[in-house]
N, C-alpha and C positions, 0 to 999 in steps of 0.2 A: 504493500500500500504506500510505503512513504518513496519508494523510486517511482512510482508512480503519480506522486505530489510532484516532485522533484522536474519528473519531464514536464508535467503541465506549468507548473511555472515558469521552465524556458519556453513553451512554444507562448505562453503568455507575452512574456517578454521581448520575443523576436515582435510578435503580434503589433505591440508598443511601439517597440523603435521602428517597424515600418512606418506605419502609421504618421509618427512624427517626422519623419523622412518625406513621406510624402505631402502633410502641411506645410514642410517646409519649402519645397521642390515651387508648389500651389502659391506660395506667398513669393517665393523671386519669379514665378513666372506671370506674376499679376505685376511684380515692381517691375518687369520687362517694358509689360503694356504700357504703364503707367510716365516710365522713363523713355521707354526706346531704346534700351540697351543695345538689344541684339542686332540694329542695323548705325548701331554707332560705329563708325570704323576709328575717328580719329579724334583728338578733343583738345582746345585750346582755352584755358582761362587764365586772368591775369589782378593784379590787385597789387594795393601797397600795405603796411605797414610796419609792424618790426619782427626781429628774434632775436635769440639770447644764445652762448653758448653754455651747455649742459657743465653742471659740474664744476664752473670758475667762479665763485661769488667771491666779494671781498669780505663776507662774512659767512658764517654759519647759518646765521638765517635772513640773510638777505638774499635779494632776487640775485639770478644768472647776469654777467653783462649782456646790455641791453644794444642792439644797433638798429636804425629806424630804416624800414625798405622801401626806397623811394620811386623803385618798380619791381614789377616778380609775374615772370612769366612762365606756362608749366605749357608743353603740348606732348599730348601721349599719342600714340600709334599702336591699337590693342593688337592688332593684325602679326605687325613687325616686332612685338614685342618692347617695343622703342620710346625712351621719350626725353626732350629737352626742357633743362628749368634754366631760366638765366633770372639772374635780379642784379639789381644794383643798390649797393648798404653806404648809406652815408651816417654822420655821428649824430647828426637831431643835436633835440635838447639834451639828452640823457648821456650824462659825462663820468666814466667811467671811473670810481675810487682806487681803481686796485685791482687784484685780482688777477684775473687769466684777460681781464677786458682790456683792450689798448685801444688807444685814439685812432680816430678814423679820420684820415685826412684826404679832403675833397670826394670825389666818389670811389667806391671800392666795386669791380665788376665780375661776375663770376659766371661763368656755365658750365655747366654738368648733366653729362649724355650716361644713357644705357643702351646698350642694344642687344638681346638676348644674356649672353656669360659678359657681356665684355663692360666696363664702365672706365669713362675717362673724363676729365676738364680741362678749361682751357685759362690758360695764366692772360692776363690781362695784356701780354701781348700776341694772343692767338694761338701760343704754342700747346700742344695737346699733352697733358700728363695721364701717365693711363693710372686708373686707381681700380685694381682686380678685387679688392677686398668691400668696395662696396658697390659693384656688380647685383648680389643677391638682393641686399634693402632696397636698392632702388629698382630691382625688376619687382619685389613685393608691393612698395607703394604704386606701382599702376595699378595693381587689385586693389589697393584701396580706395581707390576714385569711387563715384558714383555708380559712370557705368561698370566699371572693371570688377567691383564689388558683386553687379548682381550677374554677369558673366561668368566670373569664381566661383561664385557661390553654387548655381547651376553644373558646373562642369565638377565640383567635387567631388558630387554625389555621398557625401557624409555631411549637408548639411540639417541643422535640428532649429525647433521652432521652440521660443518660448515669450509668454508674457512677461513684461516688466512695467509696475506700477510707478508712477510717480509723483507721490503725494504732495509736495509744495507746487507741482505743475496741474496736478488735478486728471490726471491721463494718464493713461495705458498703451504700451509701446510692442509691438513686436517684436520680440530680437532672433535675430538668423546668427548663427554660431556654425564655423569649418575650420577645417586644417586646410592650409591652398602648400602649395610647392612642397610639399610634404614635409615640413615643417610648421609653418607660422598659422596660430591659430589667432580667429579673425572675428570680432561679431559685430551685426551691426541693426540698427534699431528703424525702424519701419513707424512711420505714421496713419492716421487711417486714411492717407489718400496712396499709399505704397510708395511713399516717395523717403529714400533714404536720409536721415536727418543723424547720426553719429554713429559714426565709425570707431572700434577701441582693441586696439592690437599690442604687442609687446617686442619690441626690436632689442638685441644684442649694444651696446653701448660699452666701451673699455673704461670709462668713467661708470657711470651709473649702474653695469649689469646687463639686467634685462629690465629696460626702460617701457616704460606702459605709453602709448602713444593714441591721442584723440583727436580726430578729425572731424568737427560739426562742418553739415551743411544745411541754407536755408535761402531763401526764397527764388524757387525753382523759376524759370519762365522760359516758356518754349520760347524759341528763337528760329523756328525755322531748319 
């Protein structure tokens, strides 16, 4: 009698995680419609303000040095696996005490490609350095895009579905959870028009470890 408990509560089980496998499958295939993912080939957006480098404060509990972006442009190629961010950091207001932060003088320019294995940037006068070691993070962050997200997500096939409450917001979120490159697990929260609104993953960092990384998005508008 009791292996016979036993098997019924695996085929229960299997029963289950199908189950939520395929809510989940049912919710990135509605954020498809919703977004457009799947006839997305290529994707350009762009925006200013600041970052910080991880791990340099001039204190223990004060903020990362801070540099202000006075442009920053990303454009992915999901096809080719491919994608260019260039920005330009100048020093703003925010003047650095100490620390790992140093003064920025005049503009500071930078780009950085991936292209399947390979990742490289280019020194401020065009010359290419090749940097293999972050090859991997930067082919993970195109899955984290909007569309890249619900494209992964689909192509998993170990993605799971669960609610998350949020009581000072007043709302209930969707959250889609995978492992993508067989590695990096990825989740990301769905609104009730299935449009992705935060993304919350963990990248390798030689400072920090395993750094937890978040990516909001919001106010969607087709463009054509």
């Amino acid at each position: 009698m009791k292996s016979r408990l036993v098997m019924l509560l695996g085929v229960l089980a299997l029963m289950v995680g199908t189950a939520a496998a395929q809510d989940a499958r049912s919710l990135l295939q509605a954020a498809d419609r919703a977004m457009g993912a799947s006839a997305v080939k290529s994707v350009q957006y762009s925006g200013t303000g600041w970052m910080s480098t991880p791990g340099q404060s001039f204190a223990a509990d004060g903020d990362w040095p801070r540099a202000d972006l006075k442009s920053y442009t990303n454009t992915i190629d999901y096809d080719s696996k491919s994608a260019k961010e260039e920005l330009v950091r100048v020093q703003g207001n925010n003047q650095p005490r100490g620390g790992g932060g140093q003064p920025i003088q005049g503009e500071q320019r930078a780009a950085n490609f991936v292209s399947g294995n390979y990742a490289w940037t280019l020194n401020p006068q065009g010359q290419p350095n090749p940097q293999p070691a972050q090859a991997e993070i930067r082919q993970f962050l195109i899955w984290a895009s909007p569309h890249g997200f619900v494209k992964a997500g689909i192509e998993a096939g170990n993605a799971t579905l669960a609610d998350r409450h949020f009581a000072v917001q007043g709302r209930t979120m969707k959250v889609v959870g995978f492992t993508t490159m067989g590695k990096y697990r990825v989740t990301g929260e769905f609104n009730d028009q299935n449009l992705l609104e935060r993304v919350v993953t963990w990248i390798p960092n030689p400072v920090m470890g395993d750094m937890q990384v978040e990516i909001r998005y919001s106010d969607y508008r087709d463009v054509g």
